[in-house]
FIKOLZA-1660 file (N, C-alpha, C; in steps of 0.1 Angstrom, whole numbers, plus 5000, padded with zeros to 4 digits):
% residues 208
   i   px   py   pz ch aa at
   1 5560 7260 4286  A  X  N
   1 5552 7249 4281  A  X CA
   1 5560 7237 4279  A  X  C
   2 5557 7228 4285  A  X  N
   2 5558 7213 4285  A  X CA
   2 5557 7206 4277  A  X  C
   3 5563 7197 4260  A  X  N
   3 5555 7193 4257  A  X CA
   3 5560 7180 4252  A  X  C
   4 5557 7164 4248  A  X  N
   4 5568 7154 4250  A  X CA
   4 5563 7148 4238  A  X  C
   5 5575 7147 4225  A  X  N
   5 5569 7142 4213  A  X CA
   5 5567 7128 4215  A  X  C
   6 5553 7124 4205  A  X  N
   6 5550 7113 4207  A  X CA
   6 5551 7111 4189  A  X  C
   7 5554 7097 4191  A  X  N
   7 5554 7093 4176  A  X CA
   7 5536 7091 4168  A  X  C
   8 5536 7098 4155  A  X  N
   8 5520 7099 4155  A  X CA
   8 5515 7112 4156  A  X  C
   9 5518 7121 4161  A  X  N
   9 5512 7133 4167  A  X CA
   9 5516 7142 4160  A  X  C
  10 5510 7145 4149  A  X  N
  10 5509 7152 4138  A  X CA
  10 5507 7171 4143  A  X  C
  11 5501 7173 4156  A  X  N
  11 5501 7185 4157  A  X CA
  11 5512 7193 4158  A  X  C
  12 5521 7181 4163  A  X  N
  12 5535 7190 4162  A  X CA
  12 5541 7191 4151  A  X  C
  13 5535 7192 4138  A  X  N
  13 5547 7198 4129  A  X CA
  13 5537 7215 4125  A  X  C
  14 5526 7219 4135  A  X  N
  14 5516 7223 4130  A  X CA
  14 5521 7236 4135  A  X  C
  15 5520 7251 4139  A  X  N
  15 5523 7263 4147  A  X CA
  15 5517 7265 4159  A  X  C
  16 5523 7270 4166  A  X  N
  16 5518 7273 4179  A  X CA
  16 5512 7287 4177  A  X  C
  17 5502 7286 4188  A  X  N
  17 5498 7304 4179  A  X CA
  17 5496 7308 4196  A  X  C
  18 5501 7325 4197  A  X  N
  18 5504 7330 4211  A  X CA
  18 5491 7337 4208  A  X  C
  19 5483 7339 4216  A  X  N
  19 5469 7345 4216  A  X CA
  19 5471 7360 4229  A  X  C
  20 5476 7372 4222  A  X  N
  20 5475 7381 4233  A  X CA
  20 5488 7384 4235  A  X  C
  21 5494 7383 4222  A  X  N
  21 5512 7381 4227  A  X CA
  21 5514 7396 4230  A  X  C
  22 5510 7406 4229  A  X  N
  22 5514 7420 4232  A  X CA
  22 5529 7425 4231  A  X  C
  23 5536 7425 4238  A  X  N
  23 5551 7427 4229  A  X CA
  23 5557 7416 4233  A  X  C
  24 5555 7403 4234  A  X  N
  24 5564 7393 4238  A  X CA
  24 5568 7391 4223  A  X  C
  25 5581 7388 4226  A  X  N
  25 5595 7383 4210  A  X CA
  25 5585 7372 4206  A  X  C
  26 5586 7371 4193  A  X  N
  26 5582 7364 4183  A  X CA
  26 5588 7346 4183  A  X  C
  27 5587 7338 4187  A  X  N
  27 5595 7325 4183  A  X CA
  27 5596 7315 4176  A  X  C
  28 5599 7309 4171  A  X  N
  28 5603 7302 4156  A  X CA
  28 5594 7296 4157  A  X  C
  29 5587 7293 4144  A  X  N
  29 5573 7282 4148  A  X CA
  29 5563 7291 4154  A  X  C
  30 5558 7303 4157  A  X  N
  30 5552 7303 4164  A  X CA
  30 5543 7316 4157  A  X  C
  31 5533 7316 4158  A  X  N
  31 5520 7329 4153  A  X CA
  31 5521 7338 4166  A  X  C
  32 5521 7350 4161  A  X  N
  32 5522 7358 4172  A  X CA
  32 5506 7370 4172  A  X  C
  33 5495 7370 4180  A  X  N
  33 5482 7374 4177  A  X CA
  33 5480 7382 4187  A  X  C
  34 5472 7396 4185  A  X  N
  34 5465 7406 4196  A  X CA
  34 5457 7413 4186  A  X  C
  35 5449 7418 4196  A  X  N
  35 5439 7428 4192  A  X CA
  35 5444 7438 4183  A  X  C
  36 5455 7446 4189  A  X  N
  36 5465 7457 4187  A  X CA
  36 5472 7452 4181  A  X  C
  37 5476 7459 4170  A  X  N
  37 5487 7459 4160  A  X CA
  37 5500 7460 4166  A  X  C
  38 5509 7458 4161  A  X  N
  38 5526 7457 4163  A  X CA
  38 5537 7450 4157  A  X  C
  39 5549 7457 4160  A  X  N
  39 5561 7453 4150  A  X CA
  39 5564 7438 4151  A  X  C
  40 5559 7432 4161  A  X  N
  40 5564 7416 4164  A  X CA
  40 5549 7403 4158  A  X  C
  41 5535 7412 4158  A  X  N
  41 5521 7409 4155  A  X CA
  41 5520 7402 4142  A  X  C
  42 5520 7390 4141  A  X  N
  42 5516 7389 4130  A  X CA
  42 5503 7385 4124  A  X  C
  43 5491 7386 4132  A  X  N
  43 5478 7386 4124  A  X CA
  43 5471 7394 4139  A  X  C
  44 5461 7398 4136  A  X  N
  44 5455 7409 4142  A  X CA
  44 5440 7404 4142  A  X  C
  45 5441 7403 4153  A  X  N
  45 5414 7396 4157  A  X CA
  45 5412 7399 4169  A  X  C
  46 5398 7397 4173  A  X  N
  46 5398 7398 4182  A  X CA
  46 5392 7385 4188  A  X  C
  47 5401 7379 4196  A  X  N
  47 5398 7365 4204  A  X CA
  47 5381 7364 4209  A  X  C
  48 5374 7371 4210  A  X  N
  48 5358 7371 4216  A  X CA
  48 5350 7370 4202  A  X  C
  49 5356 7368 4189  A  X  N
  49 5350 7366 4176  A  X CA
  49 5357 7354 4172  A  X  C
  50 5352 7352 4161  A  X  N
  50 5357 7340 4146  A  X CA
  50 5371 7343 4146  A  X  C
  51 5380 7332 4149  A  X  N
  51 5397 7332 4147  A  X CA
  51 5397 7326 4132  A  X  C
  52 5408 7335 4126  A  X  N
  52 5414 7336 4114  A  X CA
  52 5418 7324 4108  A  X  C
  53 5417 7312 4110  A  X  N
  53 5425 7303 4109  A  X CA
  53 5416 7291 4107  A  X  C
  54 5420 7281 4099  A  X  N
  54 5412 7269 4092  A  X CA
  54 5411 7256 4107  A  X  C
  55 5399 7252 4109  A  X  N
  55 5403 7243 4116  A  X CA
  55 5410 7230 4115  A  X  C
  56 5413 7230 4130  A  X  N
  56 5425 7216 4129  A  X CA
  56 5440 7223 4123  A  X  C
  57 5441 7239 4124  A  X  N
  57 5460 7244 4115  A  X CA
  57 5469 7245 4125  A  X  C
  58 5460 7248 4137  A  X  N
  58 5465 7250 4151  A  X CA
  58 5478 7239 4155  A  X  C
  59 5487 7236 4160  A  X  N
  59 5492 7225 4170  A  X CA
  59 5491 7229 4184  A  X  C
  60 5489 7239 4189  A  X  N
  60 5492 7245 4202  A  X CA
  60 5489 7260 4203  A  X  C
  61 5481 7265 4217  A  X  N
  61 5475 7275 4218  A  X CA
  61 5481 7280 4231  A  X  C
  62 5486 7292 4231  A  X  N
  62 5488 7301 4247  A  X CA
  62 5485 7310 4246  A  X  C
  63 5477 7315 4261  A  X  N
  63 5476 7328 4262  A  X CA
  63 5478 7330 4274  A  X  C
  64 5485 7344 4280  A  X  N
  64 5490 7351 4289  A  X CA
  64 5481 7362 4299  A  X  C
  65 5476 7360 4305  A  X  N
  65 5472 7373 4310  A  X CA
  65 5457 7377 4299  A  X  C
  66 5448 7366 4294  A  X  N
  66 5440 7376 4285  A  X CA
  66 5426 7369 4287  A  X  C
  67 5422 7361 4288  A  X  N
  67 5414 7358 4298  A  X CA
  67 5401 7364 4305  A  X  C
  68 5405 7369 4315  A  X  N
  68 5401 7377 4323  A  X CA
  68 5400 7393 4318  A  X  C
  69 5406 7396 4308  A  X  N
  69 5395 7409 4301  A  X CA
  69 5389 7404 4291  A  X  C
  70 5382 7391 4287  A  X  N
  70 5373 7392 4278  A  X CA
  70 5357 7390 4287  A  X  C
  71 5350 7396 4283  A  X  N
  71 5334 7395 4285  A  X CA
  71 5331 7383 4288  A  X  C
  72 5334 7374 4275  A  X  N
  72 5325 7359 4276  A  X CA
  72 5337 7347 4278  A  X  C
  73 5340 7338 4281  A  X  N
  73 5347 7328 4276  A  X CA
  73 5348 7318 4268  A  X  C
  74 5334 7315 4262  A  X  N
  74 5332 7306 4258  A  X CA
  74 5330 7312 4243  A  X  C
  75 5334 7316 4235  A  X  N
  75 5333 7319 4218  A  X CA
  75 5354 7315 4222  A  X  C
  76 5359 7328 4231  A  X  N
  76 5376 7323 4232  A  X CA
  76 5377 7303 4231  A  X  C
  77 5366 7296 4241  A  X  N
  77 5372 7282 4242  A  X CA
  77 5366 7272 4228  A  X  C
  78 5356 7279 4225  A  X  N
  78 5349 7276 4211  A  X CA
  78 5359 7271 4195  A  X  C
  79 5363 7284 4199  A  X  N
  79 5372 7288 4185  A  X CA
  79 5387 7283 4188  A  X  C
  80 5391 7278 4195  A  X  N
  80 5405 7273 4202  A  X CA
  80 5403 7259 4200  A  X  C
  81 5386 7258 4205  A  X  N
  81 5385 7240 4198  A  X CA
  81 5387 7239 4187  A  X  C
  82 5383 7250 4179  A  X  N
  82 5378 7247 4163  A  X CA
  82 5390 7241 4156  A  X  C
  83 5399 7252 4158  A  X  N
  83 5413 7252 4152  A  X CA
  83 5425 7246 4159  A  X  C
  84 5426 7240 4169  A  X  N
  84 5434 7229 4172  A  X CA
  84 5434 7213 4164  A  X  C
  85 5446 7215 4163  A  X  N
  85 5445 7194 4159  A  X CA
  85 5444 7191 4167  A  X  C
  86 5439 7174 4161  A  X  N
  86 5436 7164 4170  A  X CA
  86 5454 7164 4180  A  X  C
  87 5455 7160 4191  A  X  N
  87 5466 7153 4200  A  X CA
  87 5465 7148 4212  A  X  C
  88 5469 7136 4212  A  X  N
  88 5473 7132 4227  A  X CA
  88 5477 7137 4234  A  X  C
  89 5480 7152 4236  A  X  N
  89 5488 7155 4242  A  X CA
  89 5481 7169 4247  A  X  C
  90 5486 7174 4257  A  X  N
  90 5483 7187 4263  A  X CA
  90 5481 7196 4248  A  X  C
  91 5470 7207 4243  A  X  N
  91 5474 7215 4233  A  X CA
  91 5471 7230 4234  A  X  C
  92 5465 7231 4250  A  X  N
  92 5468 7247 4250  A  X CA
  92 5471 7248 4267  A  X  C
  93 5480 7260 4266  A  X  N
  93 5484 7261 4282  A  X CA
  93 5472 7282 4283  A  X  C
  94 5467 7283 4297  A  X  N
  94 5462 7294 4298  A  X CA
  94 5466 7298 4311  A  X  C
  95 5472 7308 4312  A  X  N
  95 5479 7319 4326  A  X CA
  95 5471 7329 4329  A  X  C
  96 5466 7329 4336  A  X  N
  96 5458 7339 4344  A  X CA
  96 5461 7341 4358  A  X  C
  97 5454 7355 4362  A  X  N
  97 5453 7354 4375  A  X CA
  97 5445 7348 4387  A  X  C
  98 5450 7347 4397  A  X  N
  98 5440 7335 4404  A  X CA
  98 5430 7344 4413  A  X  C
  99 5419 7342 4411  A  X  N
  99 5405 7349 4411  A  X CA
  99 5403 7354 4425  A  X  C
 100 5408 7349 4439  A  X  N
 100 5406 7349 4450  A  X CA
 100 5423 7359 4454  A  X  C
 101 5421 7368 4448  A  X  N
 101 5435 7375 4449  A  X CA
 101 5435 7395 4445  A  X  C
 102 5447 7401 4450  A  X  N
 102 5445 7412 4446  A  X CA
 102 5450 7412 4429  A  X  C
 103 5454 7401 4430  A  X  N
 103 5461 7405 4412  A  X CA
 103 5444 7396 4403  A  X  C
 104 5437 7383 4408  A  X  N
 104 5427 7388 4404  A  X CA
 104 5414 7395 4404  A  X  C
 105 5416 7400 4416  A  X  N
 105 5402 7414 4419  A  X CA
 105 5408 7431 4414  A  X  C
 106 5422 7430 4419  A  X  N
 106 5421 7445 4423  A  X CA
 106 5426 7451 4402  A  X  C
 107 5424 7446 4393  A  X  N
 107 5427 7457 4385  A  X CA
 107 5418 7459 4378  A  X  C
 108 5408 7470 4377  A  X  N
 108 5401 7472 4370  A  X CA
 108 5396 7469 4354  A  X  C
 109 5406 7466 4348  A  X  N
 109 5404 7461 4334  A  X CA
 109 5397 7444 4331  A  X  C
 110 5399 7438 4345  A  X  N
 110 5396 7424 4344  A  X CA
 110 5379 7427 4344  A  X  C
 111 5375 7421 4334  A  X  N
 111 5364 7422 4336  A  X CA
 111 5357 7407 4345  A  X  C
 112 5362 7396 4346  A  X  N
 112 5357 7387 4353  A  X CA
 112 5366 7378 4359  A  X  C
 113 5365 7374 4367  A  X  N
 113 5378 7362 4378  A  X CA
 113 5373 7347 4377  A  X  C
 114 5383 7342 4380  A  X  N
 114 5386 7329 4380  A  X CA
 114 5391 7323 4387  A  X  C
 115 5382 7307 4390  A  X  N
 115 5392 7298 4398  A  X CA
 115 5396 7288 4394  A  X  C
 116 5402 7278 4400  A  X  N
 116 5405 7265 4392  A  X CA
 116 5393 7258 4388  A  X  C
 117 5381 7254 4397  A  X  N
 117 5368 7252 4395  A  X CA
 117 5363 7259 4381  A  X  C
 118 5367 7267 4378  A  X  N
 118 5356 7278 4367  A  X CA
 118 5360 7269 4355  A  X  C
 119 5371 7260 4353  A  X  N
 119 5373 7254 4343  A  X CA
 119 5373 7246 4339  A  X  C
 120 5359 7240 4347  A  X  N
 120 5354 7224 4351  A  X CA
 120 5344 7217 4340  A  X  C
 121 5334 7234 4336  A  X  N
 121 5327 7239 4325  A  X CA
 121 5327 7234 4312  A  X  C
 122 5343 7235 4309  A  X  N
 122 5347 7228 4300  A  X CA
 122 5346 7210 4292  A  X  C
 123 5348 7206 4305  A  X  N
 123 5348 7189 4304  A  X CA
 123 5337 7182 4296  A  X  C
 124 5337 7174 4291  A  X  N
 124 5326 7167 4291  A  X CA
 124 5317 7162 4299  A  X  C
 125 5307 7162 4299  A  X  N
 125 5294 7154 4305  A  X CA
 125 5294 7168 4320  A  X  C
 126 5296 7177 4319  A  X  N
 126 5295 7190 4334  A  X CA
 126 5282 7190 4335  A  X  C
 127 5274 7189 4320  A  X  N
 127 5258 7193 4323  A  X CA
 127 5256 7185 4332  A  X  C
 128 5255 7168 4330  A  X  N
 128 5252 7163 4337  A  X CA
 128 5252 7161 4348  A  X  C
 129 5268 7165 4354  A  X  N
 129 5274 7167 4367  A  X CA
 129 5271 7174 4376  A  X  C
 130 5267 7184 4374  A  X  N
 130 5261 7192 4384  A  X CA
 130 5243 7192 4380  A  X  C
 131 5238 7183 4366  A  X  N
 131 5225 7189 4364  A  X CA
 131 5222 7202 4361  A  X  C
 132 5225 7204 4355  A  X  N
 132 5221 7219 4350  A  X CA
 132 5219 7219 4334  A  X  C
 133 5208 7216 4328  A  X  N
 133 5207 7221 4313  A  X CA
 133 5212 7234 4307  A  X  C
 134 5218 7242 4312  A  X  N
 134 5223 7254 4304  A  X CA
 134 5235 7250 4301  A  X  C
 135 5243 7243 4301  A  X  N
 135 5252 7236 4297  A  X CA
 135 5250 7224 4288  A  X  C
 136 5237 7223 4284  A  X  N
 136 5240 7210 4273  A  X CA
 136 5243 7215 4259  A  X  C
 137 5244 7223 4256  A  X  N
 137 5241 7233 4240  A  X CA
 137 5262 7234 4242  A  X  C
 138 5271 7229 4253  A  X  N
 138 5282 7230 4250  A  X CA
 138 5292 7219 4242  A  X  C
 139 5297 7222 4226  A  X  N
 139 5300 7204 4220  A  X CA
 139 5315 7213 4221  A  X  C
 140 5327 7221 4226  A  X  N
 140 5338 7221 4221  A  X CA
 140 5345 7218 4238  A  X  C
 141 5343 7201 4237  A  X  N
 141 5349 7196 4253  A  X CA
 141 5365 7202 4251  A  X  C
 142 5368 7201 4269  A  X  N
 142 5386 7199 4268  A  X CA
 142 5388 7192 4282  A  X  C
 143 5396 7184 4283  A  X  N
 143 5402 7179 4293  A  X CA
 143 5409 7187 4302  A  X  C
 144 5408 7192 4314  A  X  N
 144 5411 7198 4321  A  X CA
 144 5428 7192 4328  A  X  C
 145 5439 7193 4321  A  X  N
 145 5445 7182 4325  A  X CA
 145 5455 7183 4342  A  X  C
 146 5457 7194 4340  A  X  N
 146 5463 7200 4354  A  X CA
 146 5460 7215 4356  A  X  C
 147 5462 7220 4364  A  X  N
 147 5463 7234 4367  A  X CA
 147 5470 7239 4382  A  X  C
 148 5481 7243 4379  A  X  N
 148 5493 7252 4385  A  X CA
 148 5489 7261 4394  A  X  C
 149 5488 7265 4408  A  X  N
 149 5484 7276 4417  A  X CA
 149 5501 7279 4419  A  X  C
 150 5503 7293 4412  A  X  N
 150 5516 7301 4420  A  X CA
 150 5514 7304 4434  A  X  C
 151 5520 7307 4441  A  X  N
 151 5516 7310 4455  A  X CA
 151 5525 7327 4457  A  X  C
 152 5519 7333 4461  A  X  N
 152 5524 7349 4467  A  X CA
 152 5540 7347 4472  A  X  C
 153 5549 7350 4473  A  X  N
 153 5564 7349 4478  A  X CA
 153 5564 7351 4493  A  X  C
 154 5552 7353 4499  A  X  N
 154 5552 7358 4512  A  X CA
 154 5550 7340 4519  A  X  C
 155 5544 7333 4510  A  X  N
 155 5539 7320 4515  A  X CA
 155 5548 7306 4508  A  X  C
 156 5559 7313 4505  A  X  N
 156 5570 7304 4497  A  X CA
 156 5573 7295 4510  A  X  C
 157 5577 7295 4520  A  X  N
 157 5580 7289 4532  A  X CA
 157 5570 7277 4532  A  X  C
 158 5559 7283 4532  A  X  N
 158 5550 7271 4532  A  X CA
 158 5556 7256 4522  A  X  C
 159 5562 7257 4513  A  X  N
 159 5564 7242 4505  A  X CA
 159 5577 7236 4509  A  X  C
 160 5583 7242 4523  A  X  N
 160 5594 7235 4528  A  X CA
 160 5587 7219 4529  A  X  C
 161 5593 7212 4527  A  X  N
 161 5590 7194 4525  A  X CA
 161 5589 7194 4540  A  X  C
 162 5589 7199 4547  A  X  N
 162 5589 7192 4562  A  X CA
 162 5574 7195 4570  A  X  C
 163 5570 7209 4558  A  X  N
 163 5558 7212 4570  A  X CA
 163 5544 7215 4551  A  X  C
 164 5549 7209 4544  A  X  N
 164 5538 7213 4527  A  X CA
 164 5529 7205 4532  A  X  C
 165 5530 7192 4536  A  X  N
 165 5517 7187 4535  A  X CA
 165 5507 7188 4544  A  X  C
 166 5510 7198 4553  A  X  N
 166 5501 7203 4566  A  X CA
 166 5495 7215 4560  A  X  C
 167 5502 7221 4553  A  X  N
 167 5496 7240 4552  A  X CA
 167 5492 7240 4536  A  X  C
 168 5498 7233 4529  A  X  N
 168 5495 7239 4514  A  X CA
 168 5482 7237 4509  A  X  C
 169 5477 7222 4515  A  X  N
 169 5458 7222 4511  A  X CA
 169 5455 7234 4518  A  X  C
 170 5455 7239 4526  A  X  N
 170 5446 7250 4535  A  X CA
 170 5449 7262 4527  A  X  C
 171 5460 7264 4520  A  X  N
 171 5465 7280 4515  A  X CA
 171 5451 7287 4503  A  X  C
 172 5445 7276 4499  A  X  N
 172 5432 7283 4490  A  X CA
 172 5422 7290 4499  A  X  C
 173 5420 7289 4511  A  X  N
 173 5412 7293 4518  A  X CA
 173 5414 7308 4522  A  X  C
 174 5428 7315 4520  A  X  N
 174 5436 7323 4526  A  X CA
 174 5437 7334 4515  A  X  C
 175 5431 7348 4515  A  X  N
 175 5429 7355 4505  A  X CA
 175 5443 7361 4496  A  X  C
 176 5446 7360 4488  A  X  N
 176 5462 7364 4485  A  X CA
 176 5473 7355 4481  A  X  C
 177 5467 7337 4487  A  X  N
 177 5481 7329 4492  A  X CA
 177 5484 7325 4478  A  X  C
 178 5475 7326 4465  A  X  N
 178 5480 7325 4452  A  X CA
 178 5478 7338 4445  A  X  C
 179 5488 7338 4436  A  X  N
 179 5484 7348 4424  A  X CA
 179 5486 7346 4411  A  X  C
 180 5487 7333 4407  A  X  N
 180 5483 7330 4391  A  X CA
 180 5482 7316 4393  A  X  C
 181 5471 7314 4381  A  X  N
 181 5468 7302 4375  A  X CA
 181 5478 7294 4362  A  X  C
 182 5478 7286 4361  A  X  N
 182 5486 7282 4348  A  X CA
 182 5476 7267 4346  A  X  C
 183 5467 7270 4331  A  X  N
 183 5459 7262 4332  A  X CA
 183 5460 7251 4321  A  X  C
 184 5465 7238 4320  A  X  N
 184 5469 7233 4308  A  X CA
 184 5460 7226 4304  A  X  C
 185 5454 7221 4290  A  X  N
 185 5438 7215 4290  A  X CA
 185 5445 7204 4273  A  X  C
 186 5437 7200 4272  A  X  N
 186 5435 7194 4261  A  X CA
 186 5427 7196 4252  A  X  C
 187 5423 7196 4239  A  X  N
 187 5409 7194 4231  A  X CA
 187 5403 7179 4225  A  X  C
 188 5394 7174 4231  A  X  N
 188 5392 7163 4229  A  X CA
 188 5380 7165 4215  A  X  C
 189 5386 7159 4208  A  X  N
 189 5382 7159 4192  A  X CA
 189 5372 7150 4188  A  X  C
 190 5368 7134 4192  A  X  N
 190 5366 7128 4185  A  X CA
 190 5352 7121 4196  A  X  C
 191 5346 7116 4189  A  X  N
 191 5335 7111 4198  A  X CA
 191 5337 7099 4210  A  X  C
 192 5349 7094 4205  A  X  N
 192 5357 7080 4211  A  X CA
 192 5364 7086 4220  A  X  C
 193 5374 7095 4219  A  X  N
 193 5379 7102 4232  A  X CA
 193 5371 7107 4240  A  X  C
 194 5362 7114 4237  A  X  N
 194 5352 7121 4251  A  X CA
 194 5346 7111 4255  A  X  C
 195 5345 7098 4247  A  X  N
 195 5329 7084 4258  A  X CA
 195 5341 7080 4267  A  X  C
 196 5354 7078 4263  A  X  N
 196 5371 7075 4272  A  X CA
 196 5377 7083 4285  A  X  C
 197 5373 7097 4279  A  X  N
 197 5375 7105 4291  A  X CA
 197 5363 7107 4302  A  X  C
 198 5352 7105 4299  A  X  N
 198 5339 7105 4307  A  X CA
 198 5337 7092 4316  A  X  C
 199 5346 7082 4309  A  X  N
 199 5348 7069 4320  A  X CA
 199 5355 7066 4332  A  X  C
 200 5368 7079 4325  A  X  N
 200 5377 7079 4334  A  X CA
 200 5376 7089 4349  A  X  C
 201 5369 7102 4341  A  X  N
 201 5371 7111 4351  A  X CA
 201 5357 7116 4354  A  X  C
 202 5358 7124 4365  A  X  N
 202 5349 7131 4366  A  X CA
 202 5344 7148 4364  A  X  C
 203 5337 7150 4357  A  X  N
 203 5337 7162 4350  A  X CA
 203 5333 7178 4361  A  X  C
 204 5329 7174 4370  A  X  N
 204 5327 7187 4380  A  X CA
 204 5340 7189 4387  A  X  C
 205 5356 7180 4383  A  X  N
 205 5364 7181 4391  A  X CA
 205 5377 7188 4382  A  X  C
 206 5385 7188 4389  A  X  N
 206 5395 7195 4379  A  X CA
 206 5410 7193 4389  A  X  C
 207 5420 7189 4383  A  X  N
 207 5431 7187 4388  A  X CA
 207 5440 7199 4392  A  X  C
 208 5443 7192 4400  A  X  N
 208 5452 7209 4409  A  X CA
 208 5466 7207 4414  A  X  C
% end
């Protein structure tokens, strides 16, 4: 994770909380959270419910791999809004597998897949973007601010600088040619930032 102090940006004196950390080491500053209990765990929920934590205590949110076994998405993006501070700045990074792949079809535990598209949802103003009212009842926006396609090691050749800008748009079309997502978003907090970002961008799109 990336992250570039700005003067003002109160979320960084705030904890980062690892959502799903399973045995990853513990880091200074940092909440370490899963389902499952353990020696490195220090608070225990379950991410598809009410998170533990006061809104706005958050500075930064990651999760690894966890995603794609929950049922729903949207209580996980809900409650990530709740409890993040306001920042200018990127405040949660999410890694997953990339949905058009055997790492995200073939394991059985995943209950649902994802593409860079699925997290377009998120933005502000989507209802209106595609028209669809089942999306107006959504208020926890996030700025979709980039999102990372790993590529398989078999298609590493591909980003030789002499021949990337011929093959690498085409590689989404090619079943396998990624296998993780790395999805970095923002939470836009304030009524003034979401009429700001709705000017600028467009909400059915998502950076890649």
């Amino acid at each position: 994770t990336i992250r570039t102090l700005q003067k003002g940006d109160s979320s960084l004196a705030r904890p980062h909380l690892e959502i799903g950390a399973g045995r990853v080491l513990r880091k200074q500053g940092c909440i370490n959270a899963d389902i499952f209990p353990g020696p490195n765990i220090d608070v225990v929920f379950d991410a598809t419910k009410s998170w533990p934590f006061k809104g706005g205590a958050i500075g930064f949110i990651s999760s690894s791999h966890v995603l794609e076994h929950l049922p729903s998405p949207y209580v996980f993006f809900k409650e990530a809004h709740r409890v993040l501070a306001h920042s200018p700045l990127a405040n949660m990074e999410v890694r997953l597998p990339y949905g058009a792949s055997d790492a995200g079809m073939g394991d059985i535990t995943h209950i649902r897949s994802y593409l860079p598209v699925s997290f377009a949802c998120f933005q502000p103003g989507y209802n209106d973007a595609i028209n669809n009212p089942q999306h107006d009842d959504w208020q926890a926006p996030f700025s979709v601010m980039a999102i990372h396609l790993v590529p398989d090691r078999a298609f590493h050749w591909c980003f030789l600088p002499v021949i990337r800008n011929l093959l690498v748009p085409y590689l989404r079309f090619l079943w396998g040619a990624f296998t993780e997502m790395i999805v970095v978003m923002r939470a836009l907090k304030t009524p003034e930032e979401i009429d700001r970002w709705k000017q600028t961008y467009k909400a059915n799109e998502v950076p890649i």
